[in-house]
N, C-alpha and C positions, 0 to 999 in steps of 0.2 A: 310596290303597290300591294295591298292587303285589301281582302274583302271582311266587312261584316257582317259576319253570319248569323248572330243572335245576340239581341240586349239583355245583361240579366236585371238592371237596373231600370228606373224612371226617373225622370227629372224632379226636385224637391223632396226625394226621399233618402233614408236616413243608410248609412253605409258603414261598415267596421272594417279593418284592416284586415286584408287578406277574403276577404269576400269577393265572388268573381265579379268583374263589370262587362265583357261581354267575352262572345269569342270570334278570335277571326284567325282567319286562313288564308296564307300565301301560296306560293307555287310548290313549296317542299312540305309543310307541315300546316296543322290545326291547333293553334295555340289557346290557352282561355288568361287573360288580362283577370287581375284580381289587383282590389283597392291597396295605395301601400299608407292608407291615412284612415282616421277616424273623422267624419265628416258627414256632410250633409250634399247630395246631388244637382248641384245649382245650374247645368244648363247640360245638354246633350249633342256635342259638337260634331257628329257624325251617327243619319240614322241604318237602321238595319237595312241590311241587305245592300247599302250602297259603300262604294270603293271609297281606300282614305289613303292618301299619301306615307310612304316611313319620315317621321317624324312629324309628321301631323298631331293636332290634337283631337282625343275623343270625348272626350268631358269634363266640364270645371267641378271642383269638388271643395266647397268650405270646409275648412277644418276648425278644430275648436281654438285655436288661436288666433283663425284669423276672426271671426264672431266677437274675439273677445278687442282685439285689437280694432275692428271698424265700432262698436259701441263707445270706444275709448276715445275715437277717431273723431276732429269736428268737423273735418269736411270729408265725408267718405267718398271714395274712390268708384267713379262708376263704369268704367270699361276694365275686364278683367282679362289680361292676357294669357288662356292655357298654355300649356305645355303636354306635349305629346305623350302617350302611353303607348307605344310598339311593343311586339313582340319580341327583339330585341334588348330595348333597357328596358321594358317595364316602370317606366317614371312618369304620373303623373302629379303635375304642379300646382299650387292653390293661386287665387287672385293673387297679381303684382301690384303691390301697393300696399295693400291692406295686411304684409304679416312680413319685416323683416327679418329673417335669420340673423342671427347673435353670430358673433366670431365664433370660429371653434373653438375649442379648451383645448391647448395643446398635452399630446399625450406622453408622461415622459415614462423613462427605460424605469425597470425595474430597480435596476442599482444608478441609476443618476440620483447624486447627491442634491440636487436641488428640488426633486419628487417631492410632493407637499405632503407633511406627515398624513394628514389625515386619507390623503389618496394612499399611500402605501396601509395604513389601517384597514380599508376594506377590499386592499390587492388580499391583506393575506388574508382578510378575514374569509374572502368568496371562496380563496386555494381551501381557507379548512371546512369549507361546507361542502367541495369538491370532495376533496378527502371524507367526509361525513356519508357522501353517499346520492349527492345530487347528478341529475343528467345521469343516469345508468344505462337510459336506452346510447347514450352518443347524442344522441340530436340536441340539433343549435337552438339555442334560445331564440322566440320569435317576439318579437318588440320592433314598433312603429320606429319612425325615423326621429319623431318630435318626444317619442318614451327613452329612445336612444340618449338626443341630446340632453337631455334634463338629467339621466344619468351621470354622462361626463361632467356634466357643468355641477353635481353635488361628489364628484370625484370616484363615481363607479364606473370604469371601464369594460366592466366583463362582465356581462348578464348572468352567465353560467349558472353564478350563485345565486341568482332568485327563482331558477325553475324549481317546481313549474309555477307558472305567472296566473293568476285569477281570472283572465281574459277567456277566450275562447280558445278551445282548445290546444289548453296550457300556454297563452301570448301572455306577456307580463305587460302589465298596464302601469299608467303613472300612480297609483296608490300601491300598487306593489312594492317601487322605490320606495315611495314615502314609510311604507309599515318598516322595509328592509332597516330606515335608516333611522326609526325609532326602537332599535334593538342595539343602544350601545355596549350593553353588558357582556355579549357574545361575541361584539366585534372588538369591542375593547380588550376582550378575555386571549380573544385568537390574536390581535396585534400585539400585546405583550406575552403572551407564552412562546416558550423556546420552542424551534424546531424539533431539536434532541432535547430527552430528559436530561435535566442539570442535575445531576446527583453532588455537588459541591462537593468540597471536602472529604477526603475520608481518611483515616488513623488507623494505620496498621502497625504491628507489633514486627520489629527485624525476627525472622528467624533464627536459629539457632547456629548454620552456617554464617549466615553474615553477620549477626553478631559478632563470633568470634574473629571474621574477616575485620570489624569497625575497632576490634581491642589489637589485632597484630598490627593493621595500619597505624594506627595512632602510636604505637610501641616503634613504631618502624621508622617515627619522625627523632627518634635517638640516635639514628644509624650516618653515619656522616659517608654519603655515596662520592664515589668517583666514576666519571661517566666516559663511554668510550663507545664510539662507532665505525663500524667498518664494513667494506661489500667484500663479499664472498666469489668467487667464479665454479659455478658448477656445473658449467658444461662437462668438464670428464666424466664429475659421478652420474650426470644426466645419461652420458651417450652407455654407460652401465647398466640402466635401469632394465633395457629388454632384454638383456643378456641371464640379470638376476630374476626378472619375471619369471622367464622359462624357464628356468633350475631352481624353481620354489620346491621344496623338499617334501615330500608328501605327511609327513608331520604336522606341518603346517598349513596346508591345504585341503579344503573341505572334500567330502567324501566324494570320486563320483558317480556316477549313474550306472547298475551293475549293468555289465555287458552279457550282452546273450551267450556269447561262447568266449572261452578264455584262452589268451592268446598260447599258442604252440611252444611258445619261448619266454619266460620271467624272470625278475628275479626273487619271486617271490614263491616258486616251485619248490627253497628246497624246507619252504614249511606245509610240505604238503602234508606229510604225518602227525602234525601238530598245529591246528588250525588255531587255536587255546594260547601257543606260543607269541603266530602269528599278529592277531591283535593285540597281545601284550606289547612287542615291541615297533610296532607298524603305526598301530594307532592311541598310542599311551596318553597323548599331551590331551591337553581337556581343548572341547570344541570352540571353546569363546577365543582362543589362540589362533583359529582360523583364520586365514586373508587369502585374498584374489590375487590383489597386484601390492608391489612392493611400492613404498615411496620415498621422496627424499630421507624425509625426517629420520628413519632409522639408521642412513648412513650420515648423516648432520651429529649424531649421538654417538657409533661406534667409532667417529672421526674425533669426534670432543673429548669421550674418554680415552682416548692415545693420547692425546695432548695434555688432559689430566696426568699423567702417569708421568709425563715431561717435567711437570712442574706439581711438586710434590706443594707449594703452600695455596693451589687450589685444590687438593685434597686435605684441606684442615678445619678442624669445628672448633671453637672458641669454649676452654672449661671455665666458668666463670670461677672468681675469685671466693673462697671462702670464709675471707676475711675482707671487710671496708678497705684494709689497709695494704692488702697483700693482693699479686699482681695475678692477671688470669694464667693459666694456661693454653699450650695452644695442643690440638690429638690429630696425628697426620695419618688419614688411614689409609692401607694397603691398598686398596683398589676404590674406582671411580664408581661415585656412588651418585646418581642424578636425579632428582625430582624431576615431576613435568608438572605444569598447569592444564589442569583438566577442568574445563568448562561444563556443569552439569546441569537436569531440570533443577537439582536440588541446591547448588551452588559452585562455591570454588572448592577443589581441590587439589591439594599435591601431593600427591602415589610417588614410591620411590623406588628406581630398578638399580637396586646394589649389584657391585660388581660390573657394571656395562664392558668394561677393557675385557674382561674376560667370555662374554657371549656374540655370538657370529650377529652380522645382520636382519639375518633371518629372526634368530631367536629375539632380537627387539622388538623387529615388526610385528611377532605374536606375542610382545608382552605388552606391549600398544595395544593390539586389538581388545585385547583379556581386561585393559584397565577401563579402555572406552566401555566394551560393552558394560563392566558391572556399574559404574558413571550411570551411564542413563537408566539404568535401573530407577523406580521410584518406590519406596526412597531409594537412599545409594545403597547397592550392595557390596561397595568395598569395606574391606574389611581392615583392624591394626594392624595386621600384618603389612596391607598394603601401603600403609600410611605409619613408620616406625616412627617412635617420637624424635630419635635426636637425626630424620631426615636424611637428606642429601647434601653435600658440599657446594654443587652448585643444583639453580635450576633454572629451566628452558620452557620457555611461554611462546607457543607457535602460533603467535595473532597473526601471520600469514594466511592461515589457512581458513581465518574467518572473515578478515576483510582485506582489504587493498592496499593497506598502509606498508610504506616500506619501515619507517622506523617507528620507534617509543621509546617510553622513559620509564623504565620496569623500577619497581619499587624493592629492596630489599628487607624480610623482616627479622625479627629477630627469634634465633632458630632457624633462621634457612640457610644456612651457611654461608661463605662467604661472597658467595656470586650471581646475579643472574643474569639471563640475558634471555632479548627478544628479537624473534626469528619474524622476519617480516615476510609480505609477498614476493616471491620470485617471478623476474621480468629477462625476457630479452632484448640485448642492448645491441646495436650496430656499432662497432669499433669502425676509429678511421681507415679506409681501406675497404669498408663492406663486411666486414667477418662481423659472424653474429654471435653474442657471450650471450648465457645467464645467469645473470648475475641476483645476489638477494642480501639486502641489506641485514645486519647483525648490530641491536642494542645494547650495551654492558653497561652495567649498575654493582661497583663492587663495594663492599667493606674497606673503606681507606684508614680502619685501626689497623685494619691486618694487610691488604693490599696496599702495594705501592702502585701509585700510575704507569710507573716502567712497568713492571713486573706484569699488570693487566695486558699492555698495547703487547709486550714481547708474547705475552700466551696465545694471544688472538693470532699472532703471527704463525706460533704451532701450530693453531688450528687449519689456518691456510691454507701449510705446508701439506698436511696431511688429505684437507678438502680438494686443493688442486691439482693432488697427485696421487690419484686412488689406488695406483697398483702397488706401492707401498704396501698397500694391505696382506696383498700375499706374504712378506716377509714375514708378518705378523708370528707370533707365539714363544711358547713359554722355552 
């Protein structure tokens, strides 16, 4: 039960949407009923100060469809059935009879392919008047039920885009649609423009790196390869790795933090009379040589050049022929001489560490670091020296360390000597039994003028030998 407190209307007088119609009050609250129609006040179904039922009605209210509809009407309709206005819904309903509602317009999804173009034309067109700057307070667009419908039914779903509306304060009324929807030019402009600016096409010039990368490839389709894959086990040289962390040589290791007091015991006391000496031979090597921790790769390389030195015709470069008629030469050099593929801002290159058979692990791992660092430099600061023309014999592409692949198909060009190969991700494997290997797949791409097939699969074999059996290494020397 609800009492009425106060009428703000009369009977036969004229009413807009959202204007109050009276107020009443229950046993928790004071509520004020406000029209949700534009209309005319045609009968007063409950008066002031006397009790109304929830769901009762409080007033019948013509609206301007239904006027237009009983003029149209031959036999008009002369008992009008309200419907309630509570506190609660807030709804009241015009004569039954005199004004049928139309089906709804069904609303469909944004990406539903059966969305009628021109409904998706003023989805996005409302989105770009959003984007423009409309509704900045937040607040909902206010529009009648029958401003609503007439909306859908010409394919606007979202008011958003007409605030604020001409009505009272800022409601969008049915001429507001109509003006919205004689602006094809802005709605047509926002349904065909791109989301993102299409910048189309654009022609750029190779640089001067990949250039010369597009002239060796294409050189590189002369090379008649022989291809060969095989898994490595590095569990030994793995279970090595903290043993060689911890006995990184201070050469090789960034400087570190001076200490307040110096220990009672060194070995570095007996340059105490010559502090001058001391960083001559303490800290000589240049700082780009520095690393933290050690990692495979440089034992993957002091392992490969032992195996180089096994097999004297993967230490050989190809003299070409000086005559059409007359056959090439082959130069077997003395020690293992290796390119690497270094990935730069600026491009590809391949730096070469002459002599690998003859420098510790260590000394790799800071001519790695030394080649990375000048690599990312921009441009690159490596230098001829880094990069000798007649190269390495073979060379090592560590695309493990960039992506996940266990194998590839390494290209050989001409100038790169006779081999290379690609180092893939290392994984550990559960053998049957439970024991766990790491194992990492190895790509070879040789020169089959000068490489035999044998000759490639038995070197891989060398390499093995040496990979799976690290303390070998100790025997090592001249």
């Amino acid at each position: 039960m609800i009492n009425t407190l106060h009428r703000s209307v009369k009977a036969q007088s004229p009413i807009s949407s959202f204007e109050p119609l009276c107020e009443v009050q229950s046993d928790k609250a004071s509520v004020e009923i406000t029209s949700p129609f534009d209309g005319v006040v045609k009968e007063l179904l409950v008066q002031e100060g006397h009790i109304a039922k929830v769901g009762e009605g409080l007033c019948v209210i013509e609206v301007e469809e239904d006027s237009d509809s009983a003029a149209s009407s031959d036999e008009p309709t002369s008992t009008p059935a309200p419907a309630a206005a509570t506190p609660t819904s807030k709804t009241t309903s015009a004569t039954e009879g005199s004004y049928t509602p139309p089906s709804p317009t069904r609303r469909h999804h944004p990406l539903d392919p059966a969305r009628p173009a021109e409904s998706l034309s003023a989805a996005t067109g409302q989105r770009a008047e959003k984007q423009a700057g409309f509704d900045k307070g937040g607040n909902q667009a206010l529009a009648t039920p029958s401003v609503r419908h007439y909306a859908r039914s010409q394919g606007i779903s979202d008011l958003d885009g007409l605030m604020p509306g001409s009505g009272r304060g800022g409601r969008i009324e049915r001429a507001d649609v109509d003006s919205y929807l004689k602006r094809p030019q802005k709605s047509e402009v926002s349904a065909t423009a791109p989301t993102k600016k299409d910048l189309g096409e654009m022609v750029i010039e190779m640089g001067r790196t990949r250039w010369g990368m597009w002239k060796s490839m294409t050189k590189s389709l002369e090379i008649p390869l022989f291809g060969y894959s095989a898994t490595l086990d590095l569990t030994a040289l793995n279970d090595m790795l903290p043993i060689l962390n911890a006995h990184i040589p201070q050469e090789y290791r960034p400087p570190p933090p001076l200490a307040e007091h110096a220990p009672s015991i060194s070995p570095d006391s007996i340059f105490s009379g010559s502090l001058d000496a001391k960083q001559t031979l303490v800290t000589s090597s240049d700082p780009a040589t520095h690393f933290k921790r050690m990692t495979m790769l440089p034992l993957l390389l002091k392992t490969l050049s032992l195996a180089m030195m096994e097999w004297p015709v993967m230490r050989t470069h190809i003299n070409p022929a000086a005559e059409p008629s007359a056959k090439p030469t082959l130069t077997i050099r003395p020690s293992a001489d290796v390119s690497i593929g270094l990935s730069t801002p600026t491009g590809l290159y391949t730096p070469t560490l002459v002599g690998l058979n003859n420098h510790s692990p260590y000394a790799i791992a800071g001519s790695l670091a030394r080649l990375a660092y000048l690599g990312r430099q921009t441009p690159s600061a490596l230098t001829p020296a880094d990069m000798p023309k007649r190269g390495g014999t073979l060379t090592v592409s560590n695309v493990g360390a960039v992506g996940a692949g266990k194998w590839a198909v390494p290209r050989l060009v001409q100038g790169g000597g006779v081999a290379i190969v690609a180092v893939g991700r290392a994984e550990w494997v559960v053998k049957p039994g439970g024991e766990k290997r790491l194992e990492v797949g190895v790509s070879w791409s040789a020169d089959h003028r000068i490489v035999e097939g044998a000759e490639l699969a038995a070197f891989v074999e060398s390499w093995r030998a040496w990979v799976e059996n690290p303390a070998r290494l100790v025997g090592v020397g001249q």
